[in-house]
C-alpha positions in Angstrom: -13.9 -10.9 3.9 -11.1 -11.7 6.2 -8.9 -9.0 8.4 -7.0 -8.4 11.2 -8.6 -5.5 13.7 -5.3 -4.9 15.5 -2.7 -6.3 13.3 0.4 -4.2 15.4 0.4 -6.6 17.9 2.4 -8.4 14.9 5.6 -6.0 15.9 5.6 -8.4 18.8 7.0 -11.5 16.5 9.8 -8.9 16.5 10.8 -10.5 20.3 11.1 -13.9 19.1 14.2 -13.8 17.8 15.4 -12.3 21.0 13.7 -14.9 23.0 15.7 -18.0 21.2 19.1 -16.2 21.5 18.1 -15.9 25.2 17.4 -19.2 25.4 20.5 -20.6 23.3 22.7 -18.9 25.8 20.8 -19.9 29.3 21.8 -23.3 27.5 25.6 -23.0 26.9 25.5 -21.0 30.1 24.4 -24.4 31.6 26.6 -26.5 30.0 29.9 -24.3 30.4 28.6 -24.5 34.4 28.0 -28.5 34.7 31.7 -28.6 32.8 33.3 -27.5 35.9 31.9 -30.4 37.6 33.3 -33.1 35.3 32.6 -34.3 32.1 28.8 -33.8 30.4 28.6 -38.0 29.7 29.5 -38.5 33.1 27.4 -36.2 34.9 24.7 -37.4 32.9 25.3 -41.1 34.2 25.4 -39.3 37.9 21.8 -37.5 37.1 19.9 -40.3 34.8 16.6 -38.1 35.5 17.8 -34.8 34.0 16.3 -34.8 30.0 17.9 -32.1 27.5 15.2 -33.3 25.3 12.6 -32.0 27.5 13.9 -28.9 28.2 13.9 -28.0 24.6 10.6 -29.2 24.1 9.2 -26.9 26.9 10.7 -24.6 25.0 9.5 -24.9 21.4 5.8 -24.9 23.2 6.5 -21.8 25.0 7.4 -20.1 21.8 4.3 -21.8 19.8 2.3 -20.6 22.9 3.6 -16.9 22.2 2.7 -17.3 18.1 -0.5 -18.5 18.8 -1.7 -15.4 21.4 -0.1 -13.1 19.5 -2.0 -13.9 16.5 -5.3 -13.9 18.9 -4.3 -10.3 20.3 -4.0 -9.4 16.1 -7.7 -10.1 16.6 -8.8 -12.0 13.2 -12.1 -11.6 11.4 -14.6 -12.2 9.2 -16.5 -10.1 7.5 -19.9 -11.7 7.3 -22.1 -9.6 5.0 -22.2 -6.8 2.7 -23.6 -3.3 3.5 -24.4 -0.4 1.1 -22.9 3.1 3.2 -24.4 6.3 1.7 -22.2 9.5 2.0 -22.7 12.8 -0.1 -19.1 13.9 -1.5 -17.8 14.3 -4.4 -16.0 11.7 -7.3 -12.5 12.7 -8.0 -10.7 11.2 -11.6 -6.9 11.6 -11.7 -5.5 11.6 -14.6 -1.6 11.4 -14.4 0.8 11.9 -17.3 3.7 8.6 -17.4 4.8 9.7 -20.5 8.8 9.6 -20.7 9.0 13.9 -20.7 7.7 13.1 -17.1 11.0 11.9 -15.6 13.3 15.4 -16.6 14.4 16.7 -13.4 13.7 19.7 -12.7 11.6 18.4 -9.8 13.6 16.3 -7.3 14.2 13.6 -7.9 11.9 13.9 -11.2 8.6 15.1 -11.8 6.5 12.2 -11.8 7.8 10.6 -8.4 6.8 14.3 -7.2 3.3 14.4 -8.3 3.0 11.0 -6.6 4.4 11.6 -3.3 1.5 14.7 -4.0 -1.5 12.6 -4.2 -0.7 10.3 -1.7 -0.8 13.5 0.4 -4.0 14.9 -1.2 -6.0 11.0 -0.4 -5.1 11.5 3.3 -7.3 14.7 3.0 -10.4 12.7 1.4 -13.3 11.5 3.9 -16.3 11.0 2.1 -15.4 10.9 -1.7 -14.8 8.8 -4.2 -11.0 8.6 -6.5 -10.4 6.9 -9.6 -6.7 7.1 -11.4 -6.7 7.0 -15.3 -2.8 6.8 -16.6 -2.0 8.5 -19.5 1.1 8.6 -22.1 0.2 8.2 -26.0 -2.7 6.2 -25.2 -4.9 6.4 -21.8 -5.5 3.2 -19.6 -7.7 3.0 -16.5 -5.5 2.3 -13.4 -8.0 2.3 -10.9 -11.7 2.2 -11.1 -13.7 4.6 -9.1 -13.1 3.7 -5.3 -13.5 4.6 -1.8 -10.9 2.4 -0.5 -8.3 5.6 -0.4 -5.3 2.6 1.2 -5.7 0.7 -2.3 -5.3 3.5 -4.4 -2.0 5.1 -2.1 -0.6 1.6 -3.1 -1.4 2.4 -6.7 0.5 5.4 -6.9 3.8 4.1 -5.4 3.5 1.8 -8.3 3.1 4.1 -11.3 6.0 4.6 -14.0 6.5 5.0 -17.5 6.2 1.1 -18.1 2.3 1.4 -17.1 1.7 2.9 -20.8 3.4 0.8 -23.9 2.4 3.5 -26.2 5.0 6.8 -25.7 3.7 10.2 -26.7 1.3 12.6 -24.6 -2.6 12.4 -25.5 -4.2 14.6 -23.2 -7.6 13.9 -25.2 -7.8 10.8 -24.8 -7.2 10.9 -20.7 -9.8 13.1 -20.9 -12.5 10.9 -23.0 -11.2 7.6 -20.2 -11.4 9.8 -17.2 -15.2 11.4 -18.3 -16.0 7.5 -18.7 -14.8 6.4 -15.6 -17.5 8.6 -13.2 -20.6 6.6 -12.5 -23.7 7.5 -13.4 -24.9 8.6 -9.7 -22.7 11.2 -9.5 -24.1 13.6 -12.3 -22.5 16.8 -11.7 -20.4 16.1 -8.9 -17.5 15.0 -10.9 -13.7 16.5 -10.7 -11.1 15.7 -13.1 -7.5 16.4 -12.4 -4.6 16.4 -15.0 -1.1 16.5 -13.9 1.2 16.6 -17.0 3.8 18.6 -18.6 1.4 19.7 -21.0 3.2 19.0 -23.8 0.1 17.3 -26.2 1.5 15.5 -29.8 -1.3 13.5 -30.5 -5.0 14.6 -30.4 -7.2 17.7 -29.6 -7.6 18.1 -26.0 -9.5 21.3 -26.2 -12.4 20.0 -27.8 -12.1 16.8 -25.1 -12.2 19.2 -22.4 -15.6 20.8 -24.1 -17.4 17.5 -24.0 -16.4 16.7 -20.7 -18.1 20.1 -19.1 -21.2 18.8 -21.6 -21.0 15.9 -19.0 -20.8 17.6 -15.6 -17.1 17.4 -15.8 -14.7 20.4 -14.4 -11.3 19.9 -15.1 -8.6 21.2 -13.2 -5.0 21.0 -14.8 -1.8 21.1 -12.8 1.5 21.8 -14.7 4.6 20.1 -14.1 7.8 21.6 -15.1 10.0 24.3 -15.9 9.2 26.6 -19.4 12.8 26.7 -19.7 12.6 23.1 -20.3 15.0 19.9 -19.2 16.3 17.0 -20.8 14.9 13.6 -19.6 17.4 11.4 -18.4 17.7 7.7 -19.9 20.5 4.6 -18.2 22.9 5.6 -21.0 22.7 9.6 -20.1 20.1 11.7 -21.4 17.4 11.1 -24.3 17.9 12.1 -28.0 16.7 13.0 -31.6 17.3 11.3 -34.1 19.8 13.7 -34.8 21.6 13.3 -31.6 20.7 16.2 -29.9 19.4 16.1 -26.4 15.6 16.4 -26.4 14.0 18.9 -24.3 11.2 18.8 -22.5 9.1 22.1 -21.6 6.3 22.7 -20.0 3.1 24.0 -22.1 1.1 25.9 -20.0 -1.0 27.8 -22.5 -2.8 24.0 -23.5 -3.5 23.1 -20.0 -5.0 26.3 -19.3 -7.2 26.4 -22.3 -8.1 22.6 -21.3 -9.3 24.1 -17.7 -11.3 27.1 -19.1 -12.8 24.9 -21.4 -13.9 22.8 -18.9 -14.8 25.5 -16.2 -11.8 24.9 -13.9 -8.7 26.2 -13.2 -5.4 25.5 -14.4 -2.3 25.6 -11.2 2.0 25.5 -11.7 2.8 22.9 -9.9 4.5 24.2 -6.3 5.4 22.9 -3.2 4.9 19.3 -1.3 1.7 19.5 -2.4 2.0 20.3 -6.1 -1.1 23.3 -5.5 -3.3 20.2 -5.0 -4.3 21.7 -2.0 -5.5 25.0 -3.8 -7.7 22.3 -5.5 -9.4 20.3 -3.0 -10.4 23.6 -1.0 -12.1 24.6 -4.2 -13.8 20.9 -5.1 -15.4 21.1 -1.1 -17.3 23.8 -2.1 -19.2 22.3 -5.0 -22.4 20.8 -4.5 -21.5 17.3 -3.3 -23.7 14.4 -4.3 -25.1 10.6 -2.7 -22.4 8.5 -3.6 -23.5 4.6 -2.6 -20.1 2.4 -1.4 -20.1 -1.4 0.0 -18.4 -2.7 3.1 -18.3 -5.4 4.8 -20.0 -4.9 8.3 -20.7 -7.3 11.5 -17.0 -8.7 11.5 -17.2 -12.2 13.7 -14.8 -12.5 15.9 -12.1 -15.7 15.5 -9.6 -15.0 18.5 -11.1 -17.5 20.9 -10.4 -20.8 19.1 -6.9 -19.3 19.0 -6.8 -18.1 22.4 -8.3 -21.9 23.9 -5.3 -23.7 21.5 -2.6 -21.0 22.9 -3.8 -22.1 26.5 -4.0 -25.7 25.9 -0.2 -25.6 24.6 0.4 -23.6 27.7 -1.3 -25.9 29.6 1.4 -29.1 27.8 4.2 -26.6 28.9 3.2 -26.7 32.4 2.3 -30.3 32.4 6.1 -31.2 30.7 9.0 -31.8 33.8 12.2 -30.9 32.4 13.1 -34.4 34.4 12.3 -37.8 32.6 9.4 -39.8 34.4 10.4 -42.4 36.7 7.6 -44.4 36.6 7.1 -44.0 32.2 11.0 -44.5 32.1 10.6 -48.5 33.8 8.3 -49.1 30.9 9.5 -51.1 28.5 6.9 -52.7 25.0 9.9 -54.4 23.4 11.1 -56.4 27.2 12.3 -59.8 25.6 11.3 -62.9 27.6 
């Protein structure tokens, strides 16, 4: 596996930019200052020596000189063998509702882009655990198998919408059923499943879901998102309707996700805050019995700076070694001399 182990040096390619425009105007700087000696052809006729061509070619291996120790101060690696890392912590399944009812607004800006700003900030919390993300709308899909590689599944969450699930409709079952199958089998009771939705089930039984999945060593904790007042869920063309043209509103039905939680021996939170109550959550996960949970990494990363390093010095090295004045001696040379 390949990496970089310092890869903000990059923010230094940021000065190369600077460095040509600094060096475009040193040159017309020079120019506009041999112009008030005479004309450029003539002066050129009065110094035979002086090479333009040269100059810019110190140049260019000055600034492939910079690229190349840059990219050795980024520090490149490879990864040359697998290791199996044991930890004891807990696996975590999120199950998040991207049914349409989850883009009503009565969280800014709407209610799913809250609950995912909210688990990016619950995966910064997570040290030794393990996450999974199960997508749910009238079907369930598996978004991201169980993982400890907590960057990869931050990326995941920015990309969630409505388009992940073809299927509209809200099946809180069958999230459920995905998210009890997506635990490993090492993990036996040290298993958390968490359901943000709106609540609002139309297609299956979620109760009896949530019974089977504490038969399993599941405990489900549900987090509610929305307003029992209810909103209407905003579309390109205004807001979404019936079939009768009436504005559909969307409310949030507590009393299913709390009988999903009891069911399941968890607890069931209103949505609140930055965090969504996900906090109240992961205090109360760190005090189950946490479990061996066996990840691979790579390990004994090889270092591959010096080859780079050696070829940044050797164009260095050209740089020094190039006169900005053409050779006398190479310049009396000539292979095409006709007799």
């Amino acid at each position: 596996m390949f990496r970089f182990a310092e890869p903000l040096y990059f923010y230094l390619y940021f000065l190369l930019p600077l460095i040509v425009l600094l060096y475009v105007m040193f040159v017309r700087k020079r120019k506009f200052n041999l112009k008030k000696y005479g004309q450029l052809p003539i002066i050129g006729l009065l110094a035979p020596n002086v090479s333009t061509r040269r100059l810019n070619l110190k140049f260019v291996l000055f600034c492939a000189a910079f690229c190349l120790l840059v990219l050795a101060l980024a520090r490149p690696q490879f990864g040359s063998k697998i290791k199996e890392v044991k930890n004891r912590g807990i696996e975590i399944v999120v199950a998040l509702d991207v049914s349409n009812s989850m883009l009503a607004d009565d969280y800014k800006p709407n209610r799913l882009t809250t609950a995912k700003l909210a688990l990016s900030r619950l995966v910064d919390k997570l040290r030794d655990d393990r996450l999974g993300l199960v997508v749910f709308a009238g079907d369930a899909y598996t978004q991201l198998p169980m993982t400890s590689d907590f960057t990869t599944a931050k990326m995941f969450f920015s990309s969630i919408n409505p388009n992940n699930v073809p299927q509209q409709g809200t099946a809180l079952g069958k999230a459920i059923d995905l998210g009890v199958k997506s635990f490993s089998s090492s993990s036996k009771n040290a298993r958390v499943l968490i359901i943000i939705s709106d609540g609002e089930n139309h297609e299956d039984d979620p109760i009896a879901a949530a019974e089977d999945a504490k038969k399993n060593g599941v405990k489900i904790y549900t987090v509610g998102v929305g307003q029992p007042q209810g909103a209407p869920i905003p579309t390109t063309s205004g807001y979404l309707k019936d079939k009768d043209g009436n504005v559909v509103i969307t409310r949030l039905d507590e009393k299913t996700l709390l009988q999903v939680a009891n069911a399941a021996g968890g607890k069931y939170i209103r949505a609140s805050g930055s965090n969504f109550g996900l906090n109240d959550i992961l205090d109360d996960v760190k005090k189950m019995d946490k479990m061996e949970l066996k990840s691979y990494v790579y390990e004994d990363y090889d270092e591959q700076f010096q080859l780079i390093l050696l070829l940044a010095m050797f164009v260095l090295l050209l740089d020094s070694i190039v006169v900005q004045t053409k050779n006398i001696w190479l310049s009396k040379v000539d292979i095409f001399k006709s007799r």
